[in-house]
N, C-alpha and C positions, 0 to 999 in steps of 0.2 A: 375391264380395262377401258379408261376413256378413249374418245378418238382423238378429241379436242388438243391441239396444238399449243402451247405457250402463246403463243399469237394471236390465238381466236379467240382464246377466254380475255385479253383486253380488250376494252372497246376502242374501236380505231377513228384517229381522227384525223376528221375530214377537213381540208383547205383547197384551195385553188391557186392558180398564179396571181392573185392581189394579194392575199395573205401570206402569198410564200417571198414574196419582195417586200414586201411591207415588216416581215421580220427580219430579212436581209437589210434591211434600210435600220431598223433598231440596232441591227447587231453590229455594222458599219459603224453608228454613233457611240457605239460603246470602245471603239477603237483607240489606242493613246498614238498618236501619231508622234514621231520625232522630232525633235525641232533642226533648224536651217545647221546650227551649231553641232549639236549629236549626229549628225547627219556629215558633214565636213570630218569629223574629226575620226568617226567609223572610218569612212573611205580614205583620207590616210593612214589611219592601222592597217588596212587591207591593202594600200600598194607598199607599204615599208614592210610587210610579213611576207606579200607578193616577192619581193626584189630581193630579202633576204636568204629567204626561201632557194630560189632559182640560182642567185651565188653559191649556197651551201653544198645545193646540187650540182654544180659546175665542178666547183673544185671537191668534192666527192668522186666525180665517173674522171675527172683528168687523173687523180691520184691511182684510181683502181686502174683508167688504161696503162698508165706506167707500172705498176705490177705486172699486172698481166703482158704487155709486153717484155720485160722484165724477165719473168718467169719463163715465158715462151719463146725467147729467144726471137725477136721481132725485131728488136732493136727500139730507140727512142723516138 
């Protein structure tokens, strides 16, 4: 029965903090960044789903407290 690890039979490689920002700097470059337009028009999808969202929800919990008051004798 070996003792050796998955780990130990690769050989391990050695870097330091230049090397490890230096591939952080290549990997950055490889980025596709959005432009000013994709960018605009994300954010208002995200506040028109935002806004729709929160109506939907409104008039969901008003509907179910009128049942439930309803039900429970609460009154309107």
């Amino acid at each position: 029965m070996s003792t050796e690890t998955d780990n130990e039979s690769e050989p391990r490689r050695r870097g330091g903090p230049f090397r490890f920002f230096g591939e952080v700097r290549a990997e950055a470059r490889k980025v596709t960044w959005a432009t000013r337009q994709e960018v605009t028009v994300s954010t208002i999808m995200v506040v028109i789903m935002g806004v729709t969202a929160a109506i939907f929800f409104f008039l969901v919990d008003s509907l179910l407290r009128l049942l439930v008051s309803l039900v429970l004798g609460f009154g309107g």
